[in-house]
C-alpha angles and dihedrals in degrees: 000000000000096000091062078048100059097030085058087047104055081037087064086041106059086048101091083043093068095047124106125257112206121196118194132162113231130221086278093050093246106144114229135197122211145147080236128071111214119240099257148027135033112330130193123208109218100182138349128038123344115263109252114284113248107256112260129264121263110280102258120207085247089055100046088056088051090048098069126197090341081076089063098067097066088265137091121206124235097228150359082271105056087039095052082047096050090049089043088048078046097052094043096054089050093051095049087046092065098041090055089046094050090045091055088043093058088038080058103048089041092058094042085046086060106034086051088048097052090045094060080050103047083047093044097082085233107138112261121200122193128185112250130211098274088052097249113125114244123180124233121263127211097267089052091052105045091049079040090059089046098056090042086050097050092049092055093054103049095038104029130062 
C-alpha cells in the first residue's frame, strides 16, 4: 500500500518539472518570467519543450527552383536542412532497393547453379540416394528420377535464363 503511495507522490512531483518557462522583454524593457508566453512579441524558451514553430510562408515560383527534387514529391521543404534530409532519406531507400535487388539476383543464379547441377546428375545415369521419411536412405528408381528430372526442368525454365 505505501509503495503506490510514494510512487504517486514523486509522479505529482516531477509535474511542475516538465512545464515551459518562458522569458520576454516588455515595452519598458523590463524582462519577465512566466509559464505563459505573452501574445505577441519575441519570445525566449528557458526550459521544456520549443514553442510551435509559425506556419510557413506560401511556396513562391522562386522557392520551388531552389528546393530541388523535395519539390517533386507534392511537398516543399521548409528549409536547406530538411531538403539535404529528404535527398539523403531518398538516397538511402534507393540504395537499400538495389542491394536488395542484387541480393535477389545472386540468390537466383545460386539456386539455378544448383538446380542445373542436380539435373545433370540426376541425367547422367550416376545412383542417386535420397532420405525417406523414416530416415533410411533409398535410391531413385527410374520412375523418381525421371519425375525428379521434370520438376527440376520446369524450375529452371520459369526462374533461370
Amino acid at each position: 500500500m505505501i509503495r503506490p503511495a510514494v510512487l504517486l507522490l514523486a509522479l505529482m512531483a516531477s509535474f511542475p518539472v516538465a512545464a515551459q518557462i518562458y522569458s520576454w522583454k516588455d515595452k519598458d524593457g523590463r524582462i519577465h518570467y512566466s509559464d505563459v508566453p505573452p501574445p505577441t512579441g519575441e519570445v525566449k524558451t528557458l526550459r521544456g519543450a520549443q514553442p510551435p514553430a509559425p506556419p510557413a510562408p506560401p511556396a513562391q515560383a522562386g522557392d520551388e527552383a531552389a528546393g530541388g527534387d523535395a519539390g517533386q514529391e507534392g511537398e516543399q521543404p521548409v528549409d536547406a536542412e530538411t531538403a539535404f534530409r529528404q535527398r539523403r532519406a531518398a538516397e538511402a531507400e534507393a540504395a537499400a532497393k538495389a542491394a536488395q535487388g542484387q541480393a535477389d539476383e545472386a540468390e537466383r543464379q545460386r539456386f539455378c547453379s544448383d538446380a542445373r547441377s542436380q539435373l545433370a546428375a540426376l541425367e547422367s545415369g550416376q545412383r542417386i540416394a535420397r532420405m525417406n521419411a523414416a530416415g533410411e536412405r533409398e535410391l531413385l528408381n527410374d520412375d523418381a528420377r525421371a519425375a525428379e528430372s521434370n520438376r527440376l526442368q520446369r524450375q529452371i525454365d520459369a526462374n533461370c535464363n
